[in-house]
N, C-alpha and C positions, 0 to 999 in steps of 0.2 A: 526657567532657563533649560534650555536642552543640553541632557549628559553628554560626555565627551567631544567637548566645547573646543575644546584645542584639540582633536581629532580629525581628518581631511579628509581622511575618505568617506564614500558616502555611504548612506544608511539604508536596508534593507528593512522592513517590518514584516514579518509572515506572519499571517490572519489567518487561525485555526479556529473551531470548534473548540475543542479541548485537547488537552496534551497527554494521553495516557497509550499504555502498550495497545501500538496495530500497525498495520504496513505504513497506512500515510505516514504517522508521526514518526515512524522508523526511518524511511527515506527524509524527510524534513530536517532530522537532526543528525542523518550524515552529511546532506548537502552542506549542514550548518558549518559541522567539525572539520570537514573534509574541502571546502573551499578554501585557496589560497587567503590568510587574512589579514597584509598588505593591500588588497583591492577591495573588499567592503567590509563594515562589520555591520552584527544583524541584533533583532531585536523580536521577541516572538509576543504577541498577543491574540490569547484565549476568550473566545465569548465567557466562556463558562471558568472552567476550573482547569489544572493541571497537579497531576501527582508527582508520583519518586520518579515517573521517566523523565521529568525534566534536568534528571541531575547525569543525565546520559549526554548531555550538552557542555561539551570538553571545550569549545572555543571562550576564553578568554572574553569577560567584558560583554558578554552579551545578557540584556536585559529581559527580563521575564515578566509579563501582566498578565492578571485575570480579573476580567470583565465580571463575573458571579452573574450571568445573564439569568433572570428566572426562566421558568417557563413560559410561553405564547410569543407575543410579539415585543415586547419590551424597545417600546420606541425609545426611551429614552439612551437606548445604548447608540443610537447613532449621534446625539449629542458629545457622548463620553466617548467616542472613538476619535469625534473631530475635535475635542481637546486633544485629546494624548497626542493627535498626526501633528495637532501646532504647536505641543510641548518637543515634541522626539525632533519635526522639522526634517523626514526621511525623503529619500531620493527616490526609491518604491516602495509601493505598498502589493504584496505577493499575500492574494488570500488565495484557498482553498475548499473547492468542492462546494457545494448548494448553500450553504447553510451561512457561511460569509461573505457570499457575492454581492446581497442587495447594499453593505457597506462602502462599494466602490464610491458612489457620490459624493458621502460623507469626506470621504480624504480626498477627492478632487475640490472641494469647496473649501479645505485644509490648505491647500498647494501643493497635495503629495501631487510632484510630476510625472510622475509613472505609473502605472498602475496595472498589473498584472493578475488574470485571474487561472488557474488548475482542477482542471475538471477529471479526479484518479478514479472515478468510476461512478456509481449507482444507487440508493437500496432497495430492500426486499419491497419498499412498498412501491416503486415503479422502478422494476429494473429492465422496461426498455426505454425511460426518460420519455412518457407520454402525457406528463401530468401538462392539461394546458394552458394553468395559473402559472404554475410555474414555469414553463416557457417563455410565456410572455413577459416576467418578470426579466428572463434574462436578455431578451427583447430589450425589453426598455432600460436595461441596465446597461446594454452594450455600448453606448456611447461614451461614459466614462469608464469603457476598459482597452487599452490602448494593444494587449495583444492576449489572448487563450490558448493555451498550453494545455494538449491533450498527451495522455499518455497511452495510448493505442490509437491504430487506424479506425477502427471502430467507433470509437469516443468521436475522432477528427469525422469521419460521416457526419455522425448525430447531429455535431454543431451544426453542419453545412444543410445535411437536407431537412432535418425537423426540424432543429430549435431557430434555424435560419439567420446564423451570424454570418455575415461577408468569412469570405475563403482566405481576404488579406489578413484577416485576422487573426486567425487561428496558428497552430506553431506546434508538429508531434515533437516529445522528446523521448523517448524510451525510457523507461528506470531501468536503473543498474545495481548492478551488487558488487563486492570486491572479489572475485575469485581467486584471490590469494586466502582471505581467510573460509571461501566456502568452499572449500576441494573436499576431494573426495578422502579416506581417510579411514585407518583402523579404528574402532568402535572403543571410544574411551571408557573402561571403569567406572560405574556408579554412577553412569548417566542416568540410566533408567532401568526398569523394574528386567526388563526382556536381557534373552544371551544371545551368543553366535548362531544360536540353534531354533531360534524362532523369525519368522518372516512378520517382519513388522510393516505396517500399513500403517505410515503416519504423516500426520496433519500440521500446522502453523499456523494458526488465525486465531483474530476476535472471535469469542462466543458472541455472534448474533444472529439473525435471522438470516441476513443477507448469504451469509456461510453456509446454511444449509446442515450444520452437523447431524440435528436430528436424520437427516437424509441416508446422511453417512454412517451411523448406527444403525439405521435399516438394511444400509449394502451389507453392511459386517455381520450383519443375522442373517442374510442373503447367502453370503458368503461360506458362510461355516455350514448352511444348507446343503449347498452346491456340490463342498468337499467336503463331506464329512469325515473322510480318511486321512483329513491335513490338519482337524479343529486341533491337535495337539502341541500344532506349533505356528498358527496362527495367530498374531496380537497386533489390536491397533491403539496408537496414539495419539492424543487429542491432546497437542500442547497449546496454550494462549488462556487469556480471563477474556470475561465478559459478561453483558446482562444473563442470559443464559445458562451459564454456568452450572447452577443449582437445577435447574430443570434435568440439564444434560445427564449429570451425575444418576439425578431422578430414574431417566430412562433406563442407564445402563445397571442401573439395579432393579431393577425392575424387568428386565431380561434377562437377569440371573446371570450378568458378564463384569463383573467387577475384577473377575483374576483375569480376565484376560484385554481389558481395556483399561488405561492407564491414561488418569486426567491428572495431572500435575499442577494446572493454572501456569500463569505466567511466568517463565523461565527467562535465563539470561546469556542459558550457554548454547543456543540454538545452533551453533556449529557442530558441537560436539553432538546433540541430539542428530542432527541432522542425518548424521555419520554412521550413525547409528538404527534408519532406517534402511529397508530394503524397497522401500516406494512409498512415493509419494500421492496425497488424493488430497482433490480440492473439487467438494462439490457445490459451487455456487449457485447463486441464484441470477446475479448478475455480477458483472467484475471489469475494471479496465483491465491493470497488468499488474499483477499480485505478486509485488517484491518477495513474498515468503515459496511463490513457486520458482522464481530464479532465480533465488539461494539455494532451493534443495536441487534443482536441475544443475547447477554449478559443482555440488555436493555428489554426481556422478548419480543423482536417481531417476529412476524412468519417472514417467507423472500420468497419471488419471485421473483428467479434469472435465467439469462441464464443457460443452460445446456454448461458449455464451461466452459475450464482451472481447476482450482483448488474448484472450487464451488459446481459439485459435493461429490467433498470429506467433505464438511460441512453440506452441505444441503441433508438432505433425503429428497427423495420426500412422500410425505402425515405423514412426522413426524417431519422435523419441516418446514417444507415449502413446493413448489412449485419449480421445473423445466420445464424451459419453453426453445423453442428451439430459437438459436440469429435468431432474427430480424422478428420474427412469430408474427407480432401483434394480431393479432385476439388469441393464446396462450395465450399470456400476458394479454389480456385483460378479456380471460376466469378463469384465474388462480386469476386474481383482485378481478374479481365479487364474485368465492366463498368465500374468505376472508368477503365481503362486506355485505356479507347478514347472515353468520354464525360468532358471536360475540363466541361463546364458542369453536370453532374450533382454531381463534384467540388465545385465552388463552391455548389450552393445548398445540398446536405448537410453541407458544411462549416460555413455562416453559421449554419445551422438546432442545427447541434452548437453553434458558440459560445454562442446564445442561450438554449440549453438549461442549460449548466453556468453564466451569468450568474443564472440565474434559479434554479436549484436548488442546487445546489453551488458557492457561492460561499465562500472563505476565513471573510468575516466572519463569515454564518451558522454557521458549523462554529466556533469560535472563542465566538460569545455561548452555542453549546448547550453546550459544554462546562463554560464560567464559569458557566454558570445549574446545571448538574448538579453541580460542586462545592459552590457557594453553599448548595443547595439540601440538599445530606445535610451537610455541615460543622454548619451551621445547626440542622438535625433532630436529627443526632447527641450533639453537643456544648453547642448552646444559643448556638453563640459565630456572632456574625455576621460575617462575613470579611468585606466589605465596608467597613463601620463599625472592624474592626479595623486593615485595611490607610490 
């Protein structure tokens, strides 16, 4: 029998990978908290696993599964998804990124009537989405997906001219942040190891491949090269977990920079760290639009990022940051130094970033395109108006 039996409004299932600290699962579980919850409530299901970030999911009554999918193909999980779609009996099913697309079927032969898929970016091992298995997979999966949701223009191309979804299909929505809590802001107390008096160069991401950090220990040895008249008060920050991790750490001991790079792992007060740098770097490999870079742009910091994915469409170059080309260290580490040595360049590309993400990527916007995109196929689909129902 499906939960909340006597409940009217309809049901949401977001189809994730796994639920642990990174930008997706960060956006996921604001849209969750942060959507009005009179109009739907939701229900989240993991191939895999989910850890402590799941308890970051403040809405009320919302359900949590995991799948324990092994490694490879594990056909049998598309059996065990089209149970759960005709136990739960949801009004959509909202998966994300590569890895739970080929699931679409399974809940359309469920009766999930909606079916939505999110495509937030890439990885290291084909990040310009040329692989052409999989392509074709999302080829042949496109008939059971009723609308795709990109999160940069970039991404929206790909669909169109490579991986060749119809153009009716597709749908940008920007991610957002709240820029009330990510402003700009005096440097709190026992954030981190650095003071007023050192220029911090820091970071926000999963340790994986896809990030690049080792790249980014390259620039910061680049760096301290460059000026060696500044290495006294230069320090960079490498906050988030991931596989990586232990390599990372590996590296930066092993370049004899342990006091002046500071890996923490996974934090919770990313505002107050935020606040607490003097710029920001994000050297990707490939990326849609990395909610951790328009939180610290919000956070009044310049940004020097790859020229790749969805980053230029945030980042101008000499207005509120730096483009630098993937894996150019000696770029990155040119683009560092100017930050480093010019303190009032810092502050006007920073102001010019916060105004930026007020005005395009703001939480709310991102939040109404969503409720208007379900509204709007729920409605078409079913005939039933979620609004009027809830």
């Amino acid at each position: 029998m499906p939960p909340f039996r006597d409940d009217t409004r309809p049901l949401i299932v977001h189809l994730i990978y796994a639920l642990d600290v990174g930008g997706l699962e960060k956006l996921l579980v604001d849209c969750i908290n942060r959507m009005p919850p009179q109009r739907y409530r939701h229900a989240l299901v993991c191939l895999t696993t989910y850890g402590e970030f799941a308890q970051r999911i403040t809405q009320p009554g919302v359900q949590i599964f995991a799948l324990n999918k092994p490694p490879g193909k594990a056909l049998h999980l598309h059996w065990e998804l089209w149970q759960l779609m005709r136990r739960l009996r949801p009004m959509v099913l909202h998966t994300y990124n590569f890895a739970t697309l080929e699931y679409a079927p399974a809940a359309a032969l469920a009766g999930v009537p909606v079916r939505i898929h999110a495509e937030h970016g890439r990885d290291a091992r084909d990040p310009q989405g040329l692989n052409a298995k999989h392509n074709l997979l999302r080829r042949l999966v496109a008939p059971f997906i009723d609308r795709y949701i990109t999160v940069s223009a970039d991404l929206e191309r790909w669909l169109d001219q490579v991986v060749r979804i119809p153009a009716a299909k597709a749908c940008l929505i920007n991610n957002g942040v709240d820029t009330e809590v990510y402003r700009p802001g005096p440097q709190p107390a026992d954030t981190s190891p650095w003071g007023p008096d050192h220029f911090v160069i820091g970071t926000v991401a999963r340790i994986q491949d896809v990030k690049n950090h080792k790249g980014l220990v390259e620039g910061f040895i680049a760096l301290r090269a460059l000026l060696p008249d500044q290495q006294h008060r230069l320090r960079l920050s490498i906050v988030g977990d991931g596989p990586l991790l232990p390599a990372l750490r590996d590296q930066v001991e092993a370049a004899g920079l342990r006091d002046v790079v500071w890996l923490p792992g996974s934090r919770s007060d990313i505002p107050a760290l935020l606040q607490g740098f003097s710029l920001f770097v994000l050297p990707s490999i490939a990326e849609g639009t990395p909610v951790s870079l328009l939180e610290a742009m919000a956070c009044g910091l310049p940004a020097v990022v790859s020229d790749v994915g969805g980053m230029p469409e945030v980042v101008t170059e000499n207005v509120h940051g730096a483009l630098v080309p993937v894996g150019d260290v000696g770029a990155l580490a040119a683009a560092l130094a100017r930050y480093a040595v010019d303190a009032p360049l810092c502050r006007v590309h920073g102001a010019a970033g916060r105004q930026r993400v007020i005005e395009r990527y703001s939480m709310a916007a991102m939040l109404e395109a969503y409720l208007a995109l379900y509204d709007g196929l729920c409605a078409r689909k079913t005939g039933r108006n979620t609004i009027h129902a809830a």
